[in-house]
N, C-alpha and C positions, 0 to 999 in steps of 0.2 A: 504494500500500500504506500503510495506517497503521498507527502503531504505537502497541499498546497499552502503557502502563502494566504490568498486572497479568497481561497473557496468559503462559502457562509456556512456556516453554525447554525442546526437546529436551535431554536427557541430554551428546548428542555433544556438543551446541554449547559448553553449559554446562562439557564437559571443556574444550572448546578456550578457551575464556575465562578460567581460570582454570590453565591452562598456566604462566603464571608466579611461581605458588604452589607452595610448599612442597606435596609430594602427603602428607606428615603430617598436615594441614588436612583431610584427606579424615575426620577420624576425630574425635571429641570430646578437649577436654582431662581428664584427670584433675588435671592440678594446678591450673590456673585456672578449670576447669568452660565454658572456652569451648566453644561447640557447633561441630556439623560445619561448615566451612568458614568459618570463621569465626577473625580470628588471636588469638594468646594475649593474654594481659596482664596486670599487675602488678596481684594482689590487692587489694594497700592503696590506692594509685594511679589504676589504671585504665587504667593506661600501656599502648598496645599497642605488641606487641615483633615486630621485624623477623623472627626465627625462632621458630620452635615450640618447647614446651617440651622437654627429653629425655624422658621420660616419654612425651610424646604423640608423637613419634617413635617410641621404639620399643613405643607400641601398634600404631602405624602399621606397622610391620616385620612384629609376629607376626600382624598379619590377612593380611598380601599375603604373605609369603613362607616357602616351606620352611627349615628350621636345616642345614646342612651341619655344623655343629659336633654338634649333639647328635642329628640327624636325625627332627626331631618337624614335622609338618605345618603350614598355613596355623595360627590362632587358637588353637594347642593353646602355651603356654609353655616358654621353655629350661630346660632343665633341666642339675644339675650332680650329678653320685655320686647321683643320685633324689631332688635337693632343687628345687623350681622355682627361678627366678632373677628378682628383681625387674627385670631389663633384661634386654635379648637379648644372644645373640653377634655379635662385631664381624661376622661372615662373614653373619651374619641381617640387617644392613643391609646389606650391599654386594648382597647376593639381593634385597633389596628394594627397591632403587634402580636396579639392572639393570630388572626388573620396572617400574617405572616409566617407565623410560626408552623 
């Protein structure tokens, strides 16, 4: 068998390779504009950072997981007295890392 370079990667594989990544990586940063899977890093810098930004975590939360706090669905945002919420609820991670797991 040889191996190419440039040939693509099943989906599955590509999860299982990347297993020991942050699964917030799955999602674009908004703060440092890093792309999917791809890690953060320090605008000024260039620094790449051991963890994802919060922000890009909990984009990562409201695309995979239901809110038990506010009870709003996958990609829809939390919500507080019917104001959105620039972060999720704490229970919106823990939904979304069960989910991951």
């Amino acid at each position: 068998m040889t191996i190419r370079p440039g040939a693509p990667m099943p989906d599955s594989l590509r999860h299982l390779m990347r297993a020991r990544q942050h699964p917030a990586r799955a999602v674009a940063c908004p703060h440092c504009g890093a792309a999917a899977h791809r890690p953060c890093v320090l605008r000024k810098s260039g620094r790449i950072l051991p963890a994802p930004h919060p922000q890009r975590v909990s984009d990562w939360a409201q695309t995979v997981a239901c809110c038990p706090a506010c009870q709003v669905t996958p990609t829809v945002p939390c919500h507080e007295d019917g104001r959105a919420r620039l972060t999720v609820h704490h229970r919106r991670y823990q939904e979304a890392e069960e989910t991951a797991a």
